[in-house]
N, C-alpha and C positions, 0 to 999 in steps of 0.2 A: 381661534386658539384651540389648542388640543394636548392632551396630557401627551408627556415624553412616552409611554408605552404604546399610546397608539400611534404613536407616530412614527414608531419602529414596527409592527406589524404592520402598518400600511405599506410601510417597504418592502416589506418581506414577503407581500403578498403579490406588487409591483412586480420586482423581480423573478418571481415565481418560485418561492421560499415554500412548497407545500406541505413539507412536514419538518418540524423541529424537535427536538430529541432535550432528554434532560429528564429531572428529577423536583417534583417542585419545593419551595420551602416558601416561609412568611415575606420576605423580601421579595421576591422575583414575581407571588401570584398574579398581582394587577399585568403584567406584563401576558403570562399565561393566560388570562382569560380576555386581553386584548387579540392577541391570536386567535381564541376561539372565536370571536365576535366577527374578525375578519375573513373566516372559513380557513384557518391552517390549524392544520392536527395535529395536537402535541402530544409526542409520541413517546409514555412511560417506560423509561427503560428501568432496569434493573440497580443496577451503577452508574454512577456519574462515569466511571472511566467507560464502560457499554455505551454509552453517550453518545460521549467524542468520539470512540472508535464509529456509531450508527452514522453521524454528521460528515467522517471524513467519507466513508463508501457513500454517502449521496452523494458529497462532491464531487468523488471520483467519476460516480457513474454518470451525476449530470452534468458536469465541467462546468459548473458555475458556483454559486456561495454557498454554504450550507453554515447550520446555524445550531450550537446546543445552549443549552440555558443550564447554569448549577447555582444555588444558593450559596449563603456568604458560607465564612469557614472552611467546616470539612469538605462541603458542598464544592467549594471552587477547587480544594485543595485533592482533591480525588477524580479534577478533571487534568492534572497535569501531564497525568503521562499521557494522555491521548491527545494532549497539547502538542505534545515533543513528538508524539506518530506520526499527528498530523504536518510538522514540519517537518518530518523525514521525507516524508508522501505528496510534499512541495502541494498542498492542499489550502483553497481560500475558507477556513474555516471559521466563522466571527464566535469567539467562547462569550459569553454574557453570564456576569456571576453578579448576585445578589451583597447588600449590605444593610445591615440595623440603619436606623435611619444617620442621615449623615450632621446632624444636628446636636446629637449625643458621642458623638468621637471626642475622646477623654476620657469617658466614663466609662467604667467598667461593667461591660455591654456583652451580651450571649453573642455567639459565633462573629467576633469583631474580626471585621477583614483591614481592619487600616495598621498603621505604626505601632499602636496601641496593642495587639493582638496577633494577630497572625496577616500578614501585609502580604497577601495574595498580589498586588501587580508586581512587586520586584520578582515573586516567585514565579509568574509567569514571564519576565521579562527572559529569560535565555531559552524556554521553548514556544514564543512565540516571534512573528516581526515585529509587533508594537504590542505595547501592554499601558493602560490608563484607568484611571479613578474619576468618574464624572461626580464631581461635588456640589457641582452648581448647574442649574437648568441652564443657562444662558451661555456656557459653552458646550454643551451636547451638542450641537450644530455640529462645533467645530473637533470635536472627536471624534464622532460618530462616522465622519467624511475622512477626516485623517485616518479611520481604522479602517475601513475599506479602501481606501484609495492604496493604504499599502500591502493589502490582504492579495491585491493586484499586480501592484509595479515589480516588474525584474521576476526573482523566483517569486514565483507565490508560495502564500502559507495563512497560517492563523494569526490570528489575532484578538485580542483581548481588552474586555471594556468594565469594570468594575460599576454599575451604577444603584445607588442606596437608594433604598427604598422611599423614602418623600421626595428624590430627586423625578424618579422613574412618574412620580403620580402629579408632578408639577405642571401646568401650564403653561405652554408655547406659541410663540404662534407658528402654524403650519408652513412648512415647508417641502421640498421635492427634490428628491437627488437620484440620478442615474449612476450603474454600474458603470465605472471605469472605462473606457475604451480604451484597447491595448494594442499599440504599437510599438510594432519589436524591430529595429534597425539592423540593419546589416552590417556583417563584420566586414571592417577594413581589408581586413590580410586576405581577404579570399584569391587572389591571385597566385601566392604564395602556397599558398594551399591544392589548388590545382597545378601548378609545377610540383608538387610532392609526390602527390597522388600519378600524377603522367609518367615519374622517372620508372624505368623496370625495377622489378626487384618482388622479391616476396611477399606477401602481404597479406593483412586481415581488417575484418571491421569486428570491432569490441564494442558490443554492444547492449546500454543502462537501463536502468525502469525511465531515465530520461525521454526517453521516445515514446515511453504511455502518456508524460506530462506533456508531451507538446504534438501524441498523436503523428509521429513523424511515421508512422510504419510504412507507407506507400514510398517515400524519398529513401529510406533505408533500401528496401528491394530493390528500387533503381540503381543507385548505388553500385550495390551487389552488383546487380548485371550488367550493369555499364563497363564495369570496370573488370568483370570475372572474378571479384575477390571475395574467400570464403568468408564467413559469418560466425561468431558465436556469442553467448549470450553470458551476460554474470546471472549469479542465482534472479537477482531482482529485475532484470532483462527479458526474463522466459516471457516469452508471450508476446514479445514485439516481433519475434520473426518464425516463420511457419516451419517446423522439422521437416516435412516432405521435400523442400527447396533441393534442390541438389547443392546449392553454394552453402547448405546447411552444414555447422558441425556441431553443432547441439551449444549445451551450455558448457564452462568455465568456472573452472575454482571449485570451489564445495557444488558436490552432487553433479561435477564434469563427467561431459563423456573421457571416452577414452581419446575418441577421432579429435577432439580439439586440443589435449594434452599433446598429441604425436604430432599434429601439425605445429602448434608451438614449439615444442622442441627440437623440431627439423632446423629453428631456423627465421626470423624472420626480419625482411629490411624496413618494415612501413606495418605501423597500427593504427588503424584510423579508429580513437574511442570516441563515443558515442551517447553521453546521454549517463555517466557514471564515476562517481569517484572514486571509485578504485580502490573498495575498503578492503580488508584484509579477508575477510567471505570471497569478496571477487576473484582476486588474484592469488586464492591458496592455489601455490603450486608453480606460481611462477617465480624465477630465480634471477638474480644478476646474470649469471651464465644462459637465459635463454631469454632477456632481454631483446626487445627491438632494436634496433637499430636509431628510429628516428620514430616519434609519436605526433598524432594531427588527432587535438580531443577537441570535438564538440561537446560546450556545454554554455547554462546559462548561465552558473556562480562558477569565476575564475578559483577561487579559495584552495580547490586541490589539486588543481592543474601542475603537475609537474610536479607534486609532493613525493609520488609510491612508486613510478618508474621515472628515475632520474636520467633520463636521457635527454636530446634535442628533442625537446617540442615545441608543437605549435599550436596556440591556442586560438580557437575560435570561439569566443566567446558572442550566447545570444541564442536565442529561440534555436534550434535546431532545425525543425519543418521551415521558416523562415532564410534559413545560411544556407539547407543544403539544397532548397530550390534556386535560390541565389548562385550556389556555384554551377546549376545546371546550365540556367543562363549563358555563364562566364563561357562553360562548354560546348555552347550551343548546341545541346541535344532535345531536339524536339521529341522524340518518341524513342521507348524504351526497345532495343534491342535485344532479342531473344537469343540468349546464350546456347550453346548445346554441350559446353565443357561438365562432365559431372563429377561427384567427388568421392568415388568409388575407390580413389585410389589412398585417400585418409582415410575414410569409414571402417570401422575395426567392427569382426565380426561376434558377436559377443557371445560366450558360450549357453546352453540351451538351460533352461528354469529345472533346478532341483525341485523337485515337490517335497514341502515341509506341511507340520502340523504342530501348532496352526500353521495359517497360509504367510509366507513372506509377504513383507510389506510391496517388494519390487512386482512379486506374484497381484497384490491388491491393486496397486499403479497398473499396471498393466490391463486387469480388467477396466478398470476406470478409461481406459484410453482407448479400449475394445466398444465401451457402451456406453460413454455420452458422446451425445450429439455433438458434431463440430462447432457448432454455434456456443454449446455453454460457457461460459465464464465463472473459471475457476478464482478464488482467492484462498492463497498458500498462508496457514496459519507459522508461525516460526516454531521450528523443530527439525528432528530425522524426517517427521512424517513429507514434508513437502521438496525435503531435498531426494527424496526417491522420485517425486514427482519431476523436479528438476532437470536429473536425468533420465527418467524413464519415461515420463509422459509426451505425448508427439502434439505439440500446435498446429491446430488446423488454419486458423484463422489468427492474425493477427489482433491482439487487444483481448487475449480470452484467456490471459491467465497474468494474474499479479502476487508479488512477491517482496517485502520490505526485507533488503540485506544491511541495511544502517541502525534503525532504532530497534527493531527486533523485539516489538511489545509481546509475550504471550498471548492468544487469546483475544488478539487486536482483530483478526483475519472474522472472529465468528459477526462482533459490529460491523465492520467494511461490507461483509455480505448482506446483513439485513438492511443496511442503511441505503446499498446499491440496489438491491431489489426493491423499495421502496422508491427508489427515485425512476427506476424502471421496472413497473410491474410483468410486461412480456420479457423479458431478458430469461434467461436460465441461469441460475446461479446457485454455483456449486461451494462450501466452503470446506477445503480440507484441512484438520486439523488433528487436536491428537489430546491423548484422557490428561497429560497435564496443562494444556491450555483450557481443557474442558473447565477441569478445576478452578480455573482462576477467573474466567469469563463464561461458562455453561450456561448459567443462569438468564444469560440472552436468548436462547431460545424460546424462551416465554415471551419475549418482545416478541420474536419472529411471529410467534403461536397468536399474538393477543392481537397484532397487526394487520394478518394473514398477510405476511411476508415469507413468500412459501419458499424458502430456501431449500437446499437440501446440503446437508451436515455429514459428512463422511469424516469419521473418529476414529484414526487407528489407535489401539488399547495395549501399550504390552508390559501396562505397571510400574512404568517408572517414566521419567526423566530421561528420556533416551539419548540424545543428542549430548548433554553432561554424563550421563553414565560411561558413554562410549570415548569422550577426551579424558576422564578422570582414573577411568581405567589404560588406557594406553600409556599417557605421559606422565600419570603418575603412581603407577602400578596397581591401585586400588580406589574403588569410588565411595564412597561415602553419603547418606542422606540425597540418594536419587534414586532411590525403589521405595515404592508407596508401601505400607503394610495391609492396607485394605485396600485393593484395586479397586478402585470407581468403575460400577454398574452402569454404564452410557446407556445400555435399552432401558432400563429402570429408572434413571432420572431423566431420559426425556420424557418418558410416558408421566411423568409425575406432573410434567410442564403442560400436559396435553399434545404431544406430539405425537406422530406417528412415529413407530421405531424399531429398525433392524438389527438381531446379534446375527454376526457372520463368522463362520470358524474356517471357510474354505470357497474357494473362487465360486461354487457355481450360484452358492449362495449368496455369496456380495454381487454377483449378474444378475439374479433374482432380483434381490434387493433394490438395485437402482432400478431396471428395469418399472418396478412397482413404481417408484418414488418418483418417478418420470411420469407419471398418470396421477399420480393421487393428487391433484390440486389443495396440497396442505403441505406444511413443515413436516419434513422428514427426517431422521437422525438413522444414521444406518454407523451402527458401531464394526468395526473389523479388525478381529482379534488377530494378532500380529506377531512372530516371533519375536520372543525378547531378547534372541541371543545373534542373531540376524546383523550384523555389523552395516552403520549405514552409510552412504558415501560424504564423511564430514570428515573423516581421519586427514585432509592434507592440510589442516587448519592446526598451528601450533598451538 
């Protein structure tokens, strides 16, 4: 027999659950110090929501379970939007939230999470896959395995276990459960689908953050070359496919190049999507008048299929790396055929950097793209700051830069990186964000700092709300309540956290800067003061 909490840290530790995130309170401790005993290190964050955001970047970066812990109440209820991230980010993430003891529900009871109070599973029930209240020791078994089992099946994502505190310290007797094994079936119609792809005609592959979740990058570039058809990216896409490619046309929608704009508008018979819903971020810019023709979307939730471009399509629904080595089969292409067609003749040549002071942000992207390493893995904080990056930053490698165009948390991107470089201490990890995500989630760098999760933090600064300033002003003549009145110090509040930190007013110095941050084996924060009048590529989003 053995209490419900160690019987969840033996799991954890099974699996290889090495660090878990969260915040502690009275309900969850026996749990937290079961952890400790079984050698996993729980890792004090800042905020409940710094958490979830640290728990989905382990997942990301380890592809397997990650784990945050928040106390009842506020505790659970301040883990919610990194619930809703985390299912944006199609991440297996288990939330475990604390409750007074379950013995006392009715009574009017400090931070009550049940009916009585504030009923934390309903509120988890729409940003997670399954949300439950374990009330009784003698169905934990049976939840505990229903929460994972579907933190797995089909899309992955979170999921959610409410357990009270006398339940969590109750007596069981021991048991053993393995991680899911996942088998992804193959789509039906693939026949159909290669008669699509075979007919002549125009064509492109559109392509999601879908392809980081299922890892399809290598079937993607076949693809491409098999077939000769160019490529581009939605914002949340960037980093599945390499810019040097020649069948490269950059990214699509908010922060498009131009070469993918001109090639869409030429015209096209056939779009094979890829791994993306097709939010309104993706497809700003596209019109009924430069519709496809005919659309062939891989994905694994049918739900948008055919929602935002109303044309013939054909759905392939199902793992993506799974279908589209599947249709290689159907092909019979044993080895990737070396193209030499290039795309010289889309590629718009873009005219030459005005020097400003301070430095434009495209000016700062561009250093960035000059002096990290090909290998680092970037994660795009939501803002102007990462849709400069969108367009202007070049993928060396496949898998080194991520980007959430759906939930769009602030602030989300500075967790993902600590929680990613925690799951992978050699990785390089870059997180670019900007002074209002700072604001809302900053205070993670003190994780980073207290962890030695040596990230490094590149902050564009230029006092306001950039991304709202620049819609608020265009479409509605005037903005309002998105210019800070004291612009946030980024070198002065990291240093406050213990970090190491850079103010930059001009390119040679933000070269400097990383350069340094690249050697200094510690959290780095390098701020880059930015024009604030610099107009950023988000204008074709109504």
């Amino acid at each position: 027999m053995k209490r419900i909490s160690e019987i969840l840290a033996i799991h954890f530790k099974k699996w290889g659950v090495n660090h878990i995130f969260g915040i502690p309170g009275k309900p969850v401790t026996p749990l937290i110090l079961d952890l400790h005993h079984n050698g996993i290190e729980f890792v004090l964050s800042k905020h409940e929501s710094g958490a979830g955001f640290e728990a989905a970047g382990y997942a990301l970066m380890s592809n397997q379970l990650a784990v945050v812990i928040g106390t009842s109440g506020p505790g659970a209820t301040n883990l919610l939007t990194s619930a809703g991230q985390a299912k944006a980010s199609h991440l297996p993430v288990l939330f475990i939230t604390g409750h007074p003891s379950i013995q006392d529900s009715g009574k009017a009871i400090g931070q009550d999470s049940t009916m009585f109070g504030t009923d934390v599973v309903k509120m988890f029930e729409p940003v997670t896959k399954y949300s439950a209240r374990v009330e009784r020791a003698d169905t934990f078994k049976s939840y505990f395995q229903h929460a994972i089992e579907k933190a797995y099946s089909g899309v992955k994502g979170p999921v959610h276990l409410s357990i009270a505190a006398d339940v969590l310290a109750e007596h069981i007797p021991e048991f053993e459960m393995d991680l899911p094994e996942v088998i992804y079936p193959i789509a039906p119609n693939l026949d159909q689908c290669k008669n699509l792809i075979n007919r002549p005609g125009r064509k492109v592959i559109f392509v999601g953050k879908g392809v980081h979740s299922s890892r399809a990058y290598r079937e993607v570039k076949m693809l491409a070359e098999i077939f000769d058809i160019p490529v581009m990216t939605t914002p949340g896409g960037k980093g599945a496919f390499e810019s040097n490619h020649h069948l490269s046309l950059g990214a699509y929608g908010l922060g498009g190049t131009e070469a993918s704009s001109a090639y869409v508008e030429s015209g096209l018979d056939l779009m094979i999507v890829i791994g993306t819903k097709l939010s309104d971020m993706s497809v700003a810019g596209l019109t009924p008048s430069n519709y496809p023709k005919t659309v062939i979307h891989f994905d694994m939730d049918q739900t948008f299929i055919g929602k935002t471009i109303q044309v013939e399509t054909l759905p392939i629904v199902g793992d993506i790396k799974t279908n589209l080595n599947a249709l290689f089969e159907k092909l019979n292409y044993k080895e990737i055929n070396k193209m030499t067609l290039h795309m010289d003749d889309h590629k718009l040549i873009e005219p030459p950097m005005e020097m400003k002071s301070p430095m434009s942000a495209v000016e700062a992207v561009k250093v960035m793209n000059a002096t990290l390493d090909e290998d680092t893995i970037i994660f795009g904080d939501d803002g102007s700051h990462t849709f400069y990056a969108i367009k202007h930053y070049d993928i060396k490698m496949p898998g080194t830069f991520y980007f959430d165009d759906v939930f769009g948390t602030m602030g989300h991107a500075i967790g993902y990186s600590i929680g990613a470089k925690l799951s992978n201490p050699k990785a390089k990890i870059v997180c670019l964000t900007g002074d209002g995500c700072t604001f809302m989630h900053g205070t993670e760098i003190s994780t980073a700092v207290n962890y030695e999760a040596n990230v490094i933090f590149i902050v564009f600064n230029n006092g306001k709300i950039d991304m709202v300033d620049t819609g608020m002003t265009l479409h509605l003549g005037k903005a309002v309540g998105t210019v800070y009145q004291t612009m946030l110090d980024v070198q002065k509040f990291a240093e406050s956290m213990g970090a190491l930190s850079f103010k930059c007013f001009d390119a040679e110095e933000l070269e400097n800067a990383i350069e340094h941050a690249k050697v200094a084996n510690r959290t780095v924060v390098i701020e880059a003061m930015v024009d604030p009048l610099e107009i950023p590529p988000t204008t074709k989003r109504g």
